[in-house]
TIKE-506933 format. One line per 2 residues: number of its first residue (from 1); their letters; for each residue x, y, z of N, C-alpha, C. Coordinates in Angstrom, 3 decimals, always signed. Atoms other than C-alpha are relative to their C-alpha. Layout:
N
NUM> A> X,Y,Z,X,Y,Z,X,Y,Z; ... $
end
This chain:
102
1> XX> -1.221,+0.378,+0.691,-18.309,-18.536,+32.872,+0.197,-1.500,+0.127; -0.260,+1.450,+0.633,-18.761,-22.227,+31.817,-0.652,-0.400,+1.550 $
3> XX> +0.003,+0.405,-1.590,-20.180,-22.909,+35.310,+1.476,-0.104,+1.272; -0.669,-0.185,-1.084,-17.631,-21.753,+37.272,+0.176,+1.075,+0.615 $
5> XX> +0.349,-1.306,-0.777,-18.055,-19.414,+40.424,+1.613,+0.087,+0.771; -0.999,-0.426,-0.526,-15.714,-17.523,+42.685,+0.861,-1.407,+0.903 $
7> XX> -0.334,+1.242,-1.160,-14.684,-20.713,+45.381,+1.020,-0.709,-1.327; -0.623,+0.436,+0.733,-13.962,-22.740,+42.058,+1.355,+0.970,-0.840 $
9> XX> -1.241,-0.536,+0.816,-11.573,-20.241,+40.348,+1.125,-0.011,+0.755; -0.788,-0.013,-0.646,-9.958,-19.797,+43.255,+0.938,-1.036,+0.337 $
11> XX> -0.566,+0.908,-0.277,-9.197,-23.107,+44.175,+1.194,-0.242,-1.359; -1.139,+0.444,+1.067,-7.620,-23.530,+40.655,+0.869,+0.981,-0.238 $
13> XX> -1.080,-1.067,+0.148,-5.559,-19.911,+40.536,+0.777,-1.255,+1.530; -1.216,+0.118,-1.323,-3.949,-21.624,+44.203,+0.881,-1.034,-0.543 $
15> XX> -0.292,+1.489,+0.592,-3.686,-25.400,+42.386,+1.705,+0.684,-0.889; -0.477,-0.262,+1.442,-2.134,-23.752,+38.875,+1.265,+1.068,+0.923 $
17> XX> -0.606,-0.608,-0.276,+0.077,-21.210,+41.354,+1.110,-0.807,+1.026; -0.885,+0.897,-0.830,+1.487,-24.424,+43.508,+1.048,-0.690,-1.089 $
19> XX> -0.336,+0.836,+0.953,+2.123,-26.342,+40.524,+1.270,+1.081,-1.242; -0.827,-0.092,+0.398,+4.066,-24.036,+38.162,+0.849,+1.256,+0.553 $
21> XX> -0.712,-0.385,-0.538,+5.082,-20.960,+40.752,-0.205,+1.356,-0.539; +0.390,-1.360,+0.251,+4.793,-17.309,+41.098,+0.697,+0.768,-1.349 $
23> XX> -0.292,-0.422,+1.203,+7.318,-16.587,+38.278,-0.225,-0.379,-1.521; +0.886,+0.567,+1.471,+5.764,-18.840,+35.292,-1.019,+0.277,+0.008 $
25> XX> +1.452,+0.175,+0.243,+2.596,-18.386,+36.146,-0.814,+1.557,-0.885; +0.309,-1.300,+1.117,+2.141,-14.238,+34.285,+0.496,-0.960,-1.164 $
27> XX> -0.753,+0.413,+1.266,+4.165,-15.794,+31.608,-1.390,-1.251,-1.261; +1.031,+1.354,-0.123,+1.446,-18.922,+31.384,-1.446,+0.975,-0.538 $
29> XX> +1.102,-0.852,+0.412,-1.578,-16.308,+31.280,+0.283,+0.585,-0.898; +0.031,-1.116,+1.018,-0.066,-14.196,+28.995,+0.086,-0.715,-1.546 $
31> XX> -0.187,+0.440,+1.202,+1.009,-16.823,+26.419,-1.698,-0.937,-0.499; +1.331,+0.393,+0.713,-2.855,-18.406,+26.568,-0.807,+1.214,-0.629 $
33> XX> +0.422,-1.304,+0.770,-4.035,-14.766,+26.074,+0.096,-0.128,-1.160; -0.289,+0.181,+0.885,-2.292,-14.724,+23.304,-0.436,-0.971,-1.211 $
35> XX> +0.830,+1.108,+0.293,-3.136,-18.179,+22.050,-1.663,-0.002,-0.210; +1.334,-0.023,-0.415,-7.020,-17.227,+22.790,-0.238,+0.827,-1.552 $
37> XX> +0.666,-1.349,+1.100,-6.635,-14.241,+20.409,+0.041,-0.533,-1.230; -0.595,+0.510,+1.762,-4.840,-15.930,+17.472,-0.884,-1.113,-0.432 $
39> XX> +1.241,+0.775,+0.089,-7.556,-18.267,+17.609,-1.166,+0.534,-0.632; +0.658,-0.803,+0.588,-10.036,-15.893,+17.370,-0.033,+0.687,-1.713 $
41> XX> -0.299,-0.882,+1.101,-8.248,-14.149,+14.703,-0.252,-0.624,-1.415; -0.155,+1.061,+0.816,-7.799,-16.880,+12.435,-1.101,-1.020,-0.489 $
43> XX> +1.713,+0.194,+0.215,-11.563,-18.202,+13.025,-0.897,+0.981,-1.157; +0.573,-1.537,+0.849,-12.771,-14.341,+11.769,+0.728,-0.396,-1.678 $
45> XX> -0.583,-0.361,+1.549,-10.354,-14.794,+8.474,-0.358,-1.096,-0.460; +0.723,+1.092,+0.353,-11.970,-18.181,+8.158,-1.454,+0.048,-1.065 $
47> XX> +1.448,-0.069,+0.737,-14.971,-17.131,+7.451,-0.610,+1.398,-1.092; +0.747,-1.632,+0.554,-14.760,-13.486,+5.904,+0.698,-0.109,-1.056 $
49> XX> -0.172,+0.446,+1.698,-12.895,-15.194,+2.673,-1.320,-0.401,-1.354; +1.397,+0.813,+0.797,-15.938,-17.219,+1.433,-0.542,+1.253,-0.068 $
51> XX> +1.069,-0.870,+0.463,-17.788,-14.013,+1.460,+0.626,+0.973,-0.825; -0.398,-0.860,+0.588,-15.289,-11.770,-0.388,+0.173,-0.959,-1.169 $
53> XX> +0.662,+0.460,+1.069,-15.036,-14.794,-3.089,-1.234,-0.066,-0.794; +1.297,+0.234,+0.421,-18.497,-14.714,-3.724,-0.105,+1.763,-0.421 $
55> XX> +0.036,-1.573,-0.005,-18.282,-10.870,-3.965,+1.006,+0.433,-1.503; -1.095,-0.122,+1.012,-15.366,-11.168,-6.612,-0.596,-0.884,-1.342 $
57> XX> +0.168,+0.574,+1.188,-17.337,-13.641,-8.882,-1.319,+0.925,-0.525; +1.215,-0.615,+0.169,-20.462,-11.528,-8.948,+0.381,+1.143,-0.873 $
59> XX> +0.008,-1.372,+0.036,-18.715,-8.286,-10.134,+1.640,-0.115,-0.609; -1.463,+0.317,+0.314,-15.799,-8.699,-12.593,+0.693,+0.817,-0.011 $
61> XX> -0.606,-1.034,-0.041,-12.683,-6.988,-12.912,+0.624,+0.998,-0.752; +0.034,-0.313,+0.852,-12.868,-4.314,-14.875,+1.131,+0.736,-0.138 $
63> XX> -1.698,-0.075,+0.622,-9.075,-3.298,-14.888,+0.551,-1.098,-0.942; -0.607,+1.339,+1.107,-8.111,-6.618,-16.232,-0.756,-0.189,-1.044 $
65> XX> +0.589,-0.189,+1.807,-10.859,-6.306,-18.953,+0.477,+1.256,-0.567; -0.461,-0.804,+0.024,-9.613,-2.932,-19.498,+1.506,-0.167,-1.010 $
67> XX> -1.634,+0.127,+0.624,-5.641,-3.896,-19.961,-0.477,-1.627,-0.795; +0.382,+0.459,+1.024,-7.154,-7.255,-22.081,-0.219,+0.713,-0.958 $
69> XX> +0.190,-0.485,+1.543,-8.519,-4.976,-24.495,+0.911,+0.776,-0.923; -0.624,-0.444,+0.384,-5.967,-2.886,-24.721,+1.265,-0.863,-0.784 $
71> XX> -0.865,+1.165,+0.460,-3.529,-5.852,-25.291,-0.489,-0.164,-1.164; +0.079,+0.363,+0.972,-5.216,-7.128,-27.867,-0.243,+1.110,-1.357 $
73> XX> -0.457,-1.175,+0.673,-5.828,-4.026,-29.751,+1.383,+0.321,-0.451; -0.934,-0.329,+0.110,-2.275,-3.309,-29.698,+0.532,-1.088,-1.033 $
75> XX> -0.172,+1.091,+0.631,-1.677,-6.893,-31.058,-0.802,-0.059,-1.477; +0.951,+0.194,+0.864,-4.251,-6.602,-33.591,+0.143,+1.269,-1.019 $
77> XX> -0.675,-1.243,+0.779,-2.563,-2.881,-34.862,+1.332,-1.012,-0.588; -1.705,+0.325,-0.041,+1.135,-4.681,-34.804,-0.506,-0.785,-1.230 $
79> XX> +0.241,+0.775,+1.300,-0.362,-7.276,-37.345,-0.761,+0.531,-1.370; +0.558,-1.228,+0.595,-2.198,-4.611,-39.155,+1.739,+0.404,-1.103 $
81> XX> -1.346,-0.789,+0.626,+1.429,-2.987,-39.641,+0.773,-0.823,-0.565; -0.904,+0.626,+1.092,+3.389,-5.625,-40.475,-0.274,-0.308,-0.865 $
83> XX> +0.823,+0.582,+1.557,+1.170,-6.952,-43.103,+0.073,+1.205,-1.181; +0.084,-0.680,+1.005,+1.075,-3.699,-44.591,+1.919,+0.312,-0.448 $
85> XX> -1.476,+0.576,+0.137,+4.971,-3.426,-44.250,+0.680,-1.131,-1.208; -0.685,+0.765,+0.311,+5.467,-6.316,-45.610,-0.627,-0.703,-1.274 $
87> XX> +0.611,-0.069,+1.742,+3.314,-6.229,-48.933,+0.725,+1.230,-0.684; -0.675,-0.497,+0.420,+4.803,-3.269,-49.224,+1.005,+0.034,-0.347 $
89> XX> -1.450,+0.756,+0.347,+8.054,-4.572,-49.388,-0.090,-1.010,-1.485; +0.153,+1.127,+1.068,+7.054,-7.276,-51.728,+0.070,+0.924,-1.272 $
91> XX> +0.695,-0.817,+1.223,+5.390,-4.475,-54.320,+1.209,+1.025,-0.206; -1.474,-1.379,+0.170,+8.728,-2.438,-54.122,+0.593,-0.672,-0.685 $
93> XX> -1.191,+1.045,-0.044,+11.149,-5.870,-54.711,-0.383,-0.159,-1.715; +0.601,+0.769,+1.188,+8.590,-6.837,-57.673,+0.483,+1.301,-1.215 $
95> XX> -0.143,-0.579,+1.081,+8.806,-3.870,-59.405,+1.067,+1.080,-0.377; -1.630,-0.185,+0.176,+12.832,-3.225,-58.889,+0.238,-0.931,-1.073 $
97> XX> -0.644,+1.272,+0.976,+13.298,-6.421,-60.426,-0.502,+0.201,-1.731; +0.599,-0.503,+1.049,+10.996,-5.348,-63.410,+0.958,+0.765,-1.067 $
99> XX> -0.956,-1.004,+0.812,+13.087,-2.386,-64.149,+1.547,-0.199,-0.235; -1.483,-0.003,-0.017,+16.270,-4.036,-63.751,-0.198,-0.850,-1.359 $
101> XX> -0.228,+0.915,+1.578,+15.171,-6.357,-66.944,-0.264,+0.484,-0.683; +0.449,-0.962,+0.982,+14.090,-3.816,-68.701,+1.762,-0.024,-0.642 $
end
């Protein structure tokens, strides 16, 4: 452990137990614990992004092509309808007006 044996730990648990005292000192271990892990943790999510990007460009997503197509389809009926709507309208207007000069 980094080169350090039993004699050395000891000396520094007595040092680190003069210096801040039997009731800080759990408190002290527990918050580097802590500190140690979130380190860890945060290293791991470092590096296991880059590989799920690379995983996401390879392999597209075929819900969102899915609801694209459907979108535009839908868009591409709606203009469909109004156009016919709205010739139809015209071909009604044209040949009211016809019969009204009659």
């Amino acid at each position: 452990m980094f080169g350090f044996h039993m004699p050395e730990l000891i000396i520094i648990f007595v040092v680190a137990l003069l210096i801040f005292g039997p009731k800080k000192l759990p408190e002290m271990g527990a918050s580097i614990g802590k500190s140690i892990k979130e380190f860890r943790k945060g290293m791991n999510e470092l590096s296991q992004p880059k590989e799920e990007k690379a995983d996401e460009t390879k392999s597209p997503n075929l819900e969102a092509i899915d609801r694209e197509v459907a979108s535009k389809k839908v868009s591409y009926d709606m203009e469909n309808t109004s156009f016919k709507n709205h010739s139809g309208t015209s071909s009604e207007i044209n040949s009211s007006s016809e019969s009204k000069v009659d």
